[in-house]
C-alpha positions as CSV (number, residue, x, y, z in Angstrom):
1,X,145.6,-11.2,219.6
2,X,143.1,-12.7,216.9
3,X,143.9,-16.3,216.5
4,X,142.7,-18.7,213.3
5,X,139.9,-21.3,214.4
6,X,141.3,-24.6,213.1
7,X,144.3,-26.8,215.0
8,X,144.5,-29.2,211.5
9,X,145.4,-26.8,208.6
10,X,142.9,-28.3,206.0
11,X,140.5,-27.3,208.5
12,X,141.2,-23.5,208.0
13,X,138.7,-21.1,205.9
14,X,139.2,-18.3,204.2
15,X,139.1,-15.7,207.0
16,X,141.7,-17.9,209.0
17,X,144.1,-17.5,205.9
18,X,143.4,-14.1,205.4
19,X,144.5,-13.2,209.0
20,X,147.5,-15.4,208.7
21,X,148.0,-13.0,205.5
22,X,147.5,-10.1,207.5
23,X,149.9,-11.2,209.8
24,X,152.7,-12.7,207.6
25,X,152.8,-9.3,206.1
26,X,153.3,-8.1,209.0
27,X,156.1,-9.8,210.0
28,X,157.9,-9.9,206.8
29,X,157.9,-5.9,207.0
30,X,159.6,-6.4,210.0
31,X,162.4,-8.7,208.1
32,X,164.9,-6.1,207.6
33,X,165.1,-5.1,211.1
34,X,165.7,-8.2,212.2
35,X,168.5,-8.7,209.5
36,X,170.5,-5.6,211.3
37,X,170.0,-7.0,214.2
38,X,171.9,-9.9,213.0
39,X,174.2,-7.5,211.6
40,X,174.5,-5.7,214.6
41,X,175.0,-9.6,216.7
42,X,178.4,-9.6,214.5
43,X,179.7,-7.1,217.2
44,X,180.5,-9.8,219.7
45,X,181.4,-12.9,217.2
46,X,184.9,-14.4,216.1
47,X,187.6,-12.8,218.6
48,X,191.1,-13.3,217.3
49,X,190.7,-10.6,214.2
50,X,191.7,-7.2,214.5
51,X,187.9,-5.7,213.7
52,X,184.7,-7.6,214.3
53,X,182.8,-9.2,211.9
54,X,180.2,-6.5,212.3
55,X,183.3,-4.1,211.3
56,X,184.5,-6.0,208.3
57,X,180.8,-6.4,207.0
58,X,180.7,-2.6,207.0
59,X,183.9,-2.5,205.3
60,X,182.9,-5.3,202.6
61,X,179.5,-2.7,201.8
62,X,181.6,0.1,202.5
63,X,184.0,-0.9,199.2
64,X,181.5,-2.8,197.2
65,X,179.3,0.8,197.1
66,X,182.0,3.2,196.6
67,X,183.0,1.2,193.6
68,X,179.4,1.9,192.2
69,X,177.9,-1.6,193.0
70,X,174.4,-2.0,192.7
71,X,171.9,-1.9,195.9
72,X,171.8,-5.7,196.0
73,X,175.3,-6.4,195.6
74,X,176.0,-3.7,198.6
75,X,173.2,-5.6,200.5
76,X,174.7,-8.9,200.2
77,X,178.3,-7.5,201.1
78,X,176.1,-6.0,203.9
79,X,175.0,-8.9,205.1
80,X,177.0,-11.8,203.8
81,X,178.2,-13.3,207.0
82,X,175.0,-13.0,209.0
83,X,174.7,-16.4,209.0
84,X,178.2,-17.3,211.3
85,X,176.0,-17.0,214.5
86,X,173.8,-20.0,213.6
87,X,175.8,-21.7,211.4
88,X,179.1,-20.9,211.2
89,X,180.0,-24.1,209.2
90,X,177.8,-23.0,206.5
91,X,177.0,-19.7,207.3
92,X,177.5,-18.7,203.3
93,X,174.6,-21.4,202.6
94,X,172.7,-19.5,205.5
95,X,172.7,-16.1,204.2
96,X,172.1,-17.4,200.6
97,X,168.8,-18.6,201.6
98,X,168.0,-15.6,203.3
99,X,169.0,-13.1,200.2
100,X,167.5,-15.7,197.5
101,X,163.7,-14.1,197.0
102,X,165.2,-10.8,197.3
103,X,168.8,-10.4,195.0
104,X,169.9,-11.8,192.0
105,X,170.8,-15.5,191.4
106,X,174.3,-14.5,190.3
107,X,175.0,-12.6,193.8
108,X,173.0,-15.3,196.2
109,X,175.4,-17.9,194.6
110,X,178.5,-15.9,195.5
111,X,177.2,-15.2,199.1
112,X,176.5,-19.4,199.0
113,X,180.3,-20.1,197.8
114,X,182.3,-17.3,199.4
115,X,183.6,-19.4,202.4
116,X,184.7,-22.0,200.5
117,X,186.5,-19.2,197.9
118,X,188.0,-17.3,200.5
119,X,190.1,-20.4,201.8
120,X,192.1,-19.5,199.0
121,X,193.9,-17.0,200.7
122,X,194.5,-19.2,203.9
123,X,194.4,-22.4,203.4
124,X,197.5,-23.5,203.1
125,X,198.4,-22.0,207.1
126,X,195.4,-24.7,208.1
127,X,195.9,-28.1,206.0
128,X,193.5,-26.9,203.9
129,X,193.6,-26.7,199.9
130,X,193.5,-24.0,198.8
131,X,192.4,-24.5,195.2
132,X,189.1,-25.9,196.6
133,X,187.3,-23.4,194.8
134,X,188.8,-24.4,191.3
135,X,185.9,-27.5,191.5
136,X,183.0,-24.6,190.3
137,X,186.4,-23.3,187.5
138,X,183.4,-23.8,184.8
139,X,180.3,-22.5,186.5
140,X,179.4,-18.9,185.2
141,X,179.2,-17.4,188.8
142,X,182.7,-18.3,189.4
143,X,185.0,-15.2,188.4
144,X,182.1,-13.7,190.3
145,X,183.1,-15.1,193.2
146,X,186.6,-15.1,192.7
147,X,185.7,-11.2,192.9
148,X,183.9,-10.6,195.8
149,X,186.3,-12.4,197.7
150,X,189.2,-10.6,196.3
151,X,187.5,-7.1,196.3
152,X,185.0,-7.1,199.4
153,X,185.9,-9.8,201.6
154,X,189.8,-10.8,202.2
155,X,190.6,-7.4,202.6
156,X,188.2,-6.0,204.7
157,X,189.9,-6.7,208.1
158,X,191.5,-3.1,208.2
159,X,191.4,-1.5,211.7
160,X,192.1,2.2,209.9
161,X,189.7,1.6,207.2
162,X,186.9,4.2,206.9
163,X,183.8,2.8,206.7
164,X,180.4,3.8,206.2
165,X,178.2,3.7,208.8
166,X,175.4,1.2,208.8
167,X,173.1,3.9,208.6
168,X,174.3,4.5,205.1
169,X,173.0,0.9,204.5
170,X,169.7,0.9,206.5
171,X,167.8,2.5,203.4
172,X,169.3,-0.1,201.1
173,X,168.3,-3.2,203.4
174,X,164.6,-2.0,203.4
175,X,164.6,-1.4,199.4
176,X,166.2,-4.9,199.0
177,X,163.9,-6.7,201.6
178,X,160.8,-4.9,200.5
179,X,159.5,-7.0,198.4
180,X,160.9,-10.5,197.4
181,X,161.8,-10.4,193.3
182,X,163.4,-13.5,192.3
183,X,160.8,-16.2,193.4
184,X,160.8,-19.5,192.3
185,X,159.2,-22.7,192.6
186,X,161.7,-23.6,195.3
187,X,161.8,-19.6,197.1
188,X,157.9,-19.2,197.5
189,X,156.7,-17.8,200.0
């Protein structure tokens, strides 16, 4: 494998960048294979619920594209809880990060927030309270939210629900993660 010349990156020139180009193309084309594969990871994670996470993923895209969502928004109900295997604390922040150069601002803010909006509907059992959420009542994104959690997320636990196999979604993921949209100064590449 080619390799740049410098060990001190202000020592590069322009034929070491371009290579690192070359290959950070590269692997960014590879970036939505690697996102199903976290997606596919989600078959072994959180034991206790009646489908695996992988499962209610599929059901969250599943719903969120039969009621005529838009790519992204099926993408990020794809993909939303990719994040539990590294950081199941703040897996929502994970996943945001991922989706931010690639969906809308609107949707990577409800993927950010939806663990703290989904307490809603169990907090209470856990100590928790459940009107945590009520803290972002006045940001715009926040009925949003409400939403997604509501429509593609507390309900999608259903052993006899028929989902959509991830296939279905495989085109999507590519279209989303082929090119990032939504840079800004803090998302560049």
């Amino acid at each position: 494998m080619e390799t740049v010349s410098f060990t001190r990156m202000q020592d590069g020139t322009a034929e070491d960048y371009a290579l690192l180009d070359r290959y950070e193309r590269e692997y960014m084309a590879a970036l939505p294979d690697k996102l199903l594969g976290a997606l596919e990871r989600l078959k072994d994670s959180f034991a206790g619920y009646q489908v695996s996470r992988y499962e209610h993923s599929l059901q969250s895209a599943t719903r969120a594209h039969r009621d005529g969502r838009g790519e992204e928004y099926v993408v990020a109900a794809l993909l939303h809880d990719i994040g539990d295997e590294l950081a199941p604390s703040t897996h929502g922040e994970m996943t945001a990060a991922v989706l931010k150069p690639y969906v809308s601002e609107e949707i990577c803010w409800v993927v950010k927030y939806h663990g703290l909006f989904q307490t809603f509907y169990y907090a209470e059992h856990t100590g928790g309270d459940r009107n945590a959420r009520d803290r972002f009542r006045d940001h715009p994104y926040y009925q949003a939210c409400v939403e997604f959690c509501e429509r593609y997320d507390q309900n999608c636990f259903d052993p006899a629900y028929d989902s959509l196999p991830v296939e279905t979604f495989e085109p999507m993921v590519r279209r989303v993660f082929a090119e990032p949209r939504y840079l800004t100064g803090d998302s560049l590449p």
